[in-house]
C-alpha positions in Angstrom: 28.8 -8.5 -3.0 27.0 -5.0 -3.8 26.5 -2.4 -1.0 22.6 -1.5 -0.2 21.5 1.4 1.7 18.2 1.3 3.7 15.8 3.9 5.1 13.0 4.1 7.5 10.8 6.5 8.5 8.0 6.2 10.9 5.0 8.4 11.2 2.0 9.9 9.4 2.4 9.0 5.6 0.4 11.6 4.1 -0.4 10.3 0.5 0.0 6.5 1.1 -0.2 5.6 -3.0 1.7 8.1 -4.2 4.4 6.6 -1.7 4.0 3.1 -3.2 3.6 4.5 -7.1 7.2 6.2 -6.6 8.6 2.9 -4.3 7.4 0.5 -7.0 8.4 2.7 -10.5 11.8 2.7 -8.5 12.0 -1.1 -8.0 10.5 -1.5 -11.8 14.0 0.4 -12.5 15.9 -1.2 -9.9 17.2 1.9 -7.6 15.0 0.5 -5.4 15.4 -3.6 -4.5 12.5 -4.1 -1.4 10.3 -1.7 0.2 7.3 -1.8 2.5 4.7 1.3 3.1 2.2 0.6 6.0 -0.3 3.0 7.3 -1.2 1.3 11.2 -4.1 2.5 12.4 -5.8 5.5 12.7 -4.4 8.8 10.6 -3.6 10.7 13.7 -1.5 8.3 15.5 1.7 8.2 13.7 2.2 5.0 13.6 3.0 4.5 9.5 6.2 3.0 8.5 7.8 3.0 5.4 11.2 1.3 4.8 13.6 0.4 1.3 16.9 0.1 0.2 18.7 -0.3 -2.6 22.0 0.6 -4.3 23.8 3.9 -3.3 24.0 6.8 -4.9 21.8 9.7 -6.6 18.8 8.3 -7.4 18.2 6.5 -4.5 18.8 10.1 -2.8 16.2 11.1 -5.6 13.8 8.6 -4.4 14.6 9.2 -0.2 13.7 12.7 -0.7 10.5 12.1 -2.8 9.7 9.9 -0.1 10.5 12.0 3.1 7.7 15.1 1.6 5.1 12.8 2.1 5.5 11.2 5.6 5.4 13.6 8.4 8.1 12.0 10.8 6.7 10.9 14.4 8.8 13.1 17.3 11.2 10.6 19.5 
């Protein structure tokens, strides 16, 4: 059995298909295996969610980081 990493981030996603262009050319490559980006509601609640996983290593680091700049995180 592989290992998969997962991430999630919650909060304002600011460019919702630029999120799911990068996401899905990642799955078309296979760094990335599922993923779901969500914008909930209005803009300024911070309520988005965006989620994936995949395979270790750097390009899924590649593709975390592309992600994380556009999705201001909600404050816990």
């Amino acid at each position: 059995m592989s290992r998969i990493v997962g991430y999630r981030y919650e909060g304002t996603i600011v460019d919702l298909p630029r999120v799911e262009a990068i996401l899905h050319r990642a799955q078309e490559a296979k760094i990335v295996t599922q993923y779901v980006a969500k914008q909930y509601g209005r803009r300024d609640e911070g309520v988005d969610c965006v989620w994936f996983n995949g395979p270790p290593g750097r390009d899924l680091r590649k593709v975390r980081d592309a992600v994380r700049a556009l999705v201001q995180e909600r404050r816990r």
